[in-house]
C-alpha positions as CSV (number, residue, x, y, z in Angstrom):
1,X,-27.2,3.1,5.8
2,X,-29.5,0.4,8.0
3,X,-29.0,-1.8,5.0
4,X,-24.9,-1.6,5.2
5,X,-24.6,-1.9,9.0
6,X,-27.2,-4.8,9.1
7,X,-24.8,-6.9,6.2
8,X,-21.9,-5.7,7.5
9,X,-22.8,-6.8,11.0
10,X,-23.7,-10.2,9.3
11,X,-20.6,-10.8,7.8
12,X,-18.1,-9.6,11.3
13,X,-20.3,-12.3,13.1
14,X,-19.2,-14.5,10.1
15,X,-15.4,-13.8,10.7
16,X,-15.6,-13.4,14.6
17,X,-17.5,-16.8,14.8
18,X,-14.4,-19.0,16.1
19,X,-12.2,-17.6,18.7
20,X,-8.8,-18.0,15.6
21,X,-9.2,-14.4,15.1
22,X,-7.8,-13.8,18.8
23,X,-4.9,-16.4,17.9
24,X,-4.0,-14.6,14.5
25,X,-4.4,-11.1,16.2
26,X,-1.7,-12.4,19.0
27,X,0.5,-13.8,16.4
28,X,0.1,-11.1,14.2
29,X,1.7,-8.6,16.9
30,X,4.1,-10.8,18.3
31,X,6.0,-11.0,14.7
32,X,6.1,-7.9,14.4
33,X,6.9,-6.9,18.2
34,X,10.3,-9.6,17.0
35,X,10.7,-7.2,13.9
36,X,10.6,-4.4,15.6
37,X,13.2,-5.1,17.9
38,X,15.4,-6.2,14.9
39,X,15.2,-3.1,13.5
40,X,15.8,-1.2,17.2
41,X,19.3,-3.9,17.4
42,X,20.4,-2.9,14.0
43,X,20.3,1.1,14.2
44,X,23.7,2.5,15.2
45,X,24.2,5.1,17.8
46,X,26.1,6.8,15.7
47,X,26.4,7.3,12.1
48,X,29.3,9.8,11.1
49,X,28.7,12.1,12.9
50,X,27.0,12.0,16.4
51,X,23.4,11.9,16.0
52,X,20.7,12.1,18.4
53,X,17.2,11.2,18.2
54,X,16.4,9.6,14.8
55,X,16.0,5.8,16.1
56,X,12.1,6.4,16.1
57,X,12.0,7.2,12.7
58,X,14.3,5.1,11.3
59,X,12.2,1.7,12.8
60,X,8.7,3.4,12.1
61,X,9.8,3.7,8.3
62,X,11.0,0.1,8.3
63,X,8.2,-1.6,10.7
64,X,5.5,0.4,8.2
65,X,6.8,-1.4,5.6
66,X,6.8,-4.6,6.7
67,X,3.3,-4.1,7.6
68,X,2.3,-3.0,4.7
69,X,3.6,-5.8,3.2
70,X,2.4,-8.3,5.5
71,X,-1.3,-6.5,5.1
72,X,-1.6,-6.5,1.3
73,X,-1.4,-10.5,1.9
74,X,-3.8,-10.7,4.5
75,X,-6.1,-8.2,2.5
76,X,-7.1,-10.6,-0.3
77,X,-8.0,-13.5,2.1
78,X,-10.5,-11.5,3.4
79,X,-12.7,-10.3,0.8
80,X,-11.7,-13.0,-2.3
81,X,-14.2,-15.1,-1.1
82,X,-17.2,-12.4,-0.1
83,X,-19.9,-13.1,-2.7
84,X,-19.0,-16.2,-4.6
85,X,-18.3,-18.0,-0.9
86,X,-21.9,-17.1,0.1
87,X,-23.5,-18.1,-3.5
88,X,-21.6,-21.8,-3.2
89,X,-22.5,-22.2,0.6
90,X,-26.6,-20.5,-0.3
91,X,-26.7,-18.2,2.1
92,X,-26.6,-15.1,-0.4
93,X,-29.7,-15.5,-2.2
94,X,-31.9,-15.3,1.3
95,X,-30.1,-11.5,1.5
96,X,-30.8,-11.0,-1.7
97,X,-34.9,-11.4,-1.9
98,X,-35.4,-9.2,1.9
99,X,-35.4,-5.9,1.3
100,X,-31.3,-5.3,1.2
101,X,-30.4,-3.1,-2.1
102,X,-27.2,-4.4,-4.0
103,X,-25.4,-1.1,-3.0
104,X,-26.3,-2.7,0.8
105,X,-24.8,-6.0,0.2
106,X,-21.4,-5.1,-1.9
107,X,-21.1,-1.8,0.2
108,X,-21.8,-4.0,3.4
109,X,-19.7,-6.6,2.1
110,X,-16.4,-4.1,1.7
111,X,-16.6,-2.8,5.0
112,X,-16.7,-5.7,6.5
113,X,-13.3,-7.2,5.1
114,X,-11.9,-3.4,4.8
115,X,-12.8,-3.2,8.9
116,X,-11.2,-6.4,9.5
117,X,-7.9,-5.8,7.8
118,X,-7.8,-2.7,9.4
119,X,-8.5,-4.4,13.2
120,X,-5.0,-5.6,12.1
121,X,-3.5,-2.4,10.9
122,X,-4.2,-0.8,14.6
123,X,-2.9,-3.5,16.8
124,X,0.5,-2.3,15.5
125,X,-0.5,0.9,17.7
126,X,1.7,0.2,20.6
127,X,5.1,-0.7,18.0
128,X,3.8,3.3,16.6
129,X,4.0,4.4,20.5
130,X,7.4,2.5,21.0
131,X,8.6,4.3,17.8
132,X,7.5,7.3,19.0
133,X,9.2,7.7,22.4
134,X,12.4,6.5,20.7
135,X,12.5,10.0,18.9
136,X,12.7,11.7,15.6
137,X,9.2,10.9,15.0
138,X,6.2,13.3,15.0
139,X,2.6,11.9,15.6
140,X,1.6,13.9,12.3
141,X,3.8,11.6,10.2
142,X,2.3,8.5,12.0
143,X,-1.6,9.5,11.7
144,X,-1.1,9.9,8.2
145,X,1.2,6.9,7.0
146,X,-1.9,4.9,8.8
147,X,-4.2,6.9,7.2
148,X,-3.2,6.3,4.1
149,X,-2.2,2.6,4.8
150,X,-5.6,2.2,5.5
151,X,-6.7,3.6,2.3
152,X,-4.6,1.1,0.8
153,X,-5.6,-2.0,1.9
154,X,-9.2,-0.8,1.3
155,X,-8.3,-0.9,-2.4
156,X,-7.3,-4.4,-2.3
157,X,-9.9,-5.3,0.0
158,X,-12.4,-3.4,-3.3
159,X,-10.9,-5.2,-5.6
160,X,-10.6,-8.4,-4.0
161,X,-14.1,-8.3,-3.5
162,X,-15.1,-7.1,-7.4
163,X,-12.9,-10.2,-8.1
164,X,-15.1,-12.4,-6.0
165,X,-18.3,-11.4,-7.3
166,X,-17.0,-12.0,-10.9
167,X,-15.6,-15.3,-11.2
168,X,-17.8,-18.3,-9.6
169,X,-15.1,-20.4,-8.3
170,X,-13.7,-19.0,-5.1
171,X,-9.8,-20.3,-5.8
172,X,-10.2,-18.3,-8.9
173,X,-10.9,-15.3,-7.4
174,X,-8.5,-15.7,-4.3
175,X,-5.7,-16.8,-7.1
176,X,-6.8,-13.4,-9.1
177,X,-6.7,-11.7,-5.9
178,X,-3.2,-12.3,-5.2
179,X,-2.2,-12.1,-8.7
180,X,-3.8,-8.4,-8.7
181,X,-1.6,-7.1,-5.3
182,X,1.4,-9.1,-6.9
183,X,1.1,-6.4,-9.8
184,X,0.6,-3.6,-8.5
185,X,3.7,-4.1,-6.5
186,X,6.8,-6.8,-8.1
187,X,4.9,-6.6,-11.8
188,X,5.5,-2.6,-11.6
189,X,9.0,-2.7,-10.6
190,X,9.5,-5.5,-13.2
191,X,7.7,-3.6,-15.8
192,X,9.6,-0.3,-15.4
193,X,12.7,-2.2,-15.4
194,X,12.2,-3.6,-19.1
195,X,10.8,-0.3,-20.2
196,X,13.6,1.7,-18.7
197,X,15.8,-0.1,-21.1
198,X,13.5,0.1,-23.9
199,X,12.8,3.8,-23.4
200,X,16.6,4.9,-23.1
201,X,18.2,7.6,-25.5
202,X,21.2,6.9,-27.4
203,X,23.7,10.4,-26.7
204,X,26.8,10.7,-28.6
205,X,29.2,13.7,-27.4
206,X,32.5,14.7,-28.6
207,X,33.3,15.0,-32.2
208,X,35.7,13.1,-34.4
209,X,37.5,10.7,-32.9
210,X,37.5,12.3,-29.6
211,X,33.7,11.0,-30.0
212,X,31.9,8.4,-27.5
213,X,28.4,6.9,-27.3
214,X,26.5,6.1,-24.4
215,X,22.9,4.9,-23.5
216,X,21.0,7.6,-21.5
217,X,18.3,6.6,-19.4
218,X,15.3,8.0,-19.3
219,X,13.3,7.3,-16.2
220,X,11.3,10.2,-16.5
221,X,9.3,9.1,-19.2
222,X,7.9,6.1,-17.6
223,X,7.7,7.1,-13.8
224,X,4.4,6.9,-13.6
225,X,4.5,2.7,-14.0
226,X,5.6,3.1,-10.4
227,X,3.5,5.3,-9.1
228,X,0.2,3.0,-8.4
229,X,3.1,0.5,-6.3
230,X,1.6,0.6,-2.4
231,X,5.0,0.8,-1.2
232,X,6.2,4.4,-3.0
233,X,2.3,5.9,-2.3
234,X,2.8,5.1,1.2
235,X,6.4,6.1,1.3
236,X,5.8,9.3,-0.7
237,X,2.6,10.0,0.8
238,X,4.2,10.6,4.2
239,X,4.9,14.1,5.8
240,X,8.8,14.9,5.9
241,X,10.5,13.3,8.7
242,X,11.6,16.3,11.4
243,X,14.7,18.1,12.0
244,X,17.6,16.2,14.1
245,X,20.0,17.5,16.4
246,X,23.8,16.8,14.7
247,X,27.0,17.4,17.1
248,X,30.0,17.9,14.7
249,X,33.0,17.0,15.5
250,X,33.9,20.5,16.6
251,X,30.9,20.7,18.9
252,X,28.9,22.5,17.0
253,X,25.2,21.6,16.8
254,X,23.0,21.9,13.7
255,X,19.5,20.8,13.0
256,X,19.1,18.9,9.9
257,X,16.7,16.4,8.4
258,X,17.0,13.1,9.3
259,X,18.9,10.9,6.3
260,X,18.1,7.5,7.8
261,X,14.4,7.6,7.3
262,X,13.1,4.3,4.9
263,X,10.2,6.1,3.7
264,X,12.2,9.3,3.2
265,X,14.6,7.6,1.4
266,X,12.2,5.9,-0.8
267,X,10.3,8.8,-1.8
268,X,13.3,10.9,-2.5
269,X,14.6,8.3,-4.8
270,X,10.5,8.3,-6.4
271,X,10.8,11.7,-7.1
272,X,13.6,11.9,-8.6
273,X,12.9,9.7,-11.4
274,X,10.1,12.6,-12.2
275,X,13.7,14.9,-12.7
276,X,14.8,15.0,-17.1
277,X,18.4,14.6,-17.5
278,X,18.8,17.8,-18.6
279,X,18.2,19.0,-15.2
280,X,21.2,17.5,-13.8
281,X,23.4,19.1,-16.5
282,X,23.3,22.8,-15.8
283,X,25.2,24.4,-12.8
284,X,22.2,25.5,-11.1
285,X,20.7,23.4,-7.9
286,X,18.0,21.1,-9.7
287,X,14.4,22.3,-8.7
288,X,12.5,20.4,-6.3
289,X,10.9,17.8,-8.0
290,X,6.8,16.9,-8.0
291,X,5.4,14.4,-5.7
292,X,4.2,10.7,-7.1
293,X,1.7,10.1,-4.6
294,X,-1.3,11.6,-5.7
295,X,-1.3,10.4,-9.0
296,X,-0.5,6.5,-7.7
297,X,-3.4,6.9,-4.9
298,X,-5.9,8.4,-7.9
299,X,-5.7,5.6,-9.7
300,X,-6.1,2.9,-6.8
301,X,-8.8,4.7,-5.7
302,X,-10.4,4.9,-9.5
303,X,-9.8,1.2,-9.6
304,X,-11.7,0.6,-6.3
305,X,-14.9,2.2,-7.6
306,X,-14.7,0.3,-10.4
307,X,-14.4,-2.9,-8.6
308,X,-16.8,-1.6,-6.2
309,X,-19.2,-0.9,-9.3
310,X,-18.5,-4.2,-10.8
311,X,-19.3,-5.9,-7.4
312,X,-22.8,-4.0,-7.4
313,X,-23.7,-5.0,-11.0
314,X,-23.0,-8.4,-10.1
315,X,-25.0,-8.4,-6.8
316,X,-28.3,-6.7,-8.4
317,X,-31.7,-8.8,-8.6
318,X,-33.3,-10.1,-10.7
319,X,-29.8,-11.5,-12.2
320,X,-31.1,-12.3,-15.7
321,X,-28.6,-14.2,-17.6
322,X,-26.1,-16.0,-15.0
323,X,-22.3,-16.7,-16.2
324,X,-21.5,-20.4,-16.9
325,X,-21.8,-22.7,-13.9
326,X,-22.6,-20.0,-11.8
327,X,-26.1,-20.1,-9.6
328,X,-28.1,-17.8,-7.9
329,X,-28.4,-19.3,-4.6
């Protein structure tokens, strides 16, 4: 653990060296202060019906978003560079022959680009505190959307990093890096689009020529394609939003779930991709379907350790046979 902090130490120095950071931080918040306050502008006080108390959720579920977004671009910046930065500049080969392990220097490595992108993440605390005095908004549902926001970066910041250590030329690995976040979120989308057509049934009903044929799609055969995208783990991942007070029009009040949640929305519409069509067909109310988020954030974090592996294997001493216009120093 001595060997982590001490490299991890070494490489916040590294990033804290020029006073930018305090710049970038500033900037950072003031965007999305500006968002924020488009989102507060654009929510209606009413919708229908009279509803109270749902303005807090409704821009903590946009604003998340946006960050999440803005973070998985800031992520790869961060860590793309790690290892094959230090070789081409020579200052990783002097860690390498003290007494650090590899497991020090890659472990050391991650935590200090995971730390920094999530110094970013919790500047947005006071937007968080703004949404929650707005209403509709429970600190639960906060602690875990940036819990588990958190855990997503730190996959990108992994495989950033695994990136870095395997390819020598840092604009390869920062090109990789990007390429890497832009599938896991566009290049799914994309991909289930072209498969949903692929995938869809052909259903003929009536007989005779009463008869018509249709294309059935099938979206439950391919759901999964989504389910590693940042944006549905994070939206499906978090708690449901908390009842609402609704005044009808005859005055009577009800308490229902809020409908103008972003991440609500988006995992409702996730899950019910899970749902055959058969399901929809029968009289009965359709049963609840499964959630998508544990099987999305299982594979991220598989992928992590493997970059994180990678990273290691790369890092170990002596090096023996080096890749192609790669050095050790």
């Amino acid at each position: 653990m001595n060997g982590i902090a001490t490299v991890a130490a070494l490489e916040f120095r590294l990033r804290l060296r020029t006073g930018r950071w305090r710049w970038l931080l500033a900037s950072w918040l003031i965007v999305l202060t500006v968002i924020a306050m488009l989102i507060r502008l654009s929510v209606r006080p009413t919708v229908g019906e009279e509803v109270v108390g749902y303005t807090g959720s409704f821009m903590f579920g946009g604003l998340m978003l946006v960050v999440l977004g803005l973070a998985l671009l800031i992520a790869p910046a961060l860590a793309a560079q790690s290892v094959n930065g230090d070789r081409e500049r020579g200052t990783l080969a002097p860690l390498q022959i003290t007494g650090l392990t590899s497991w020090d220097l890659a472990v050391g490595k991650l935590l200090a680009s995971w730390g920094t992108a999530v110094v970013f993440l919790l500047v947005t605390a006071p937007l968080a505190l703004w949404c929650l005095l707005e209403g509709g908004l429970s600190v639960g549902r906060v602690l875990i959307v940036y819990a588990v926001m958190a855990l997503l970066i730190g996959v990108v910041c992994a495989v950033s990093l695994g990136l870095s250590a395997w390819m020598a030329r840092t604009t390869t690995s920062s090109v990789l890096a990007y390429l890497a976040v832009f599938t896991l979120t566009a290049g799914t989308g994309v991909l289930f689009g072209i498969l949903l057509a692929v995938t869809s049934d052909t259903v003929t009903e009536g007989t005779g020529e009463q008869s018509y044929t249709y294309n059935q799609s099938r979206p439950d055969r391919i759901w999964w394609i989504l389910a590693p995208n940042p944006f549905i783990v994070l939206a499906d991942a978090a708690p449901e939003t908390p009842t609402t007070t609704i005044r009808l029009p005859d005055g009577t009040i009800i308490q229902a779930r809020q409908d103008a949640d972003l991440l609500g929305a988006l995992s409702q519409a996730a899950r019910q991709l899970r749902q055959p069509p058969s399901v929809f067909d029968v009289a009965e109310p359709a049963p609840e379907p499964g959630p998508v988020w544990p099987y999305g954030l299982g594979l991220q974090l598989v992928l992590a350790a493997g970059a994180l592996l990678l990273t290691e294997r790369r890092l170990r001493t002596p090096a023996g046979a080096l890749p192609t216009g790669q050095r050790v120093a």
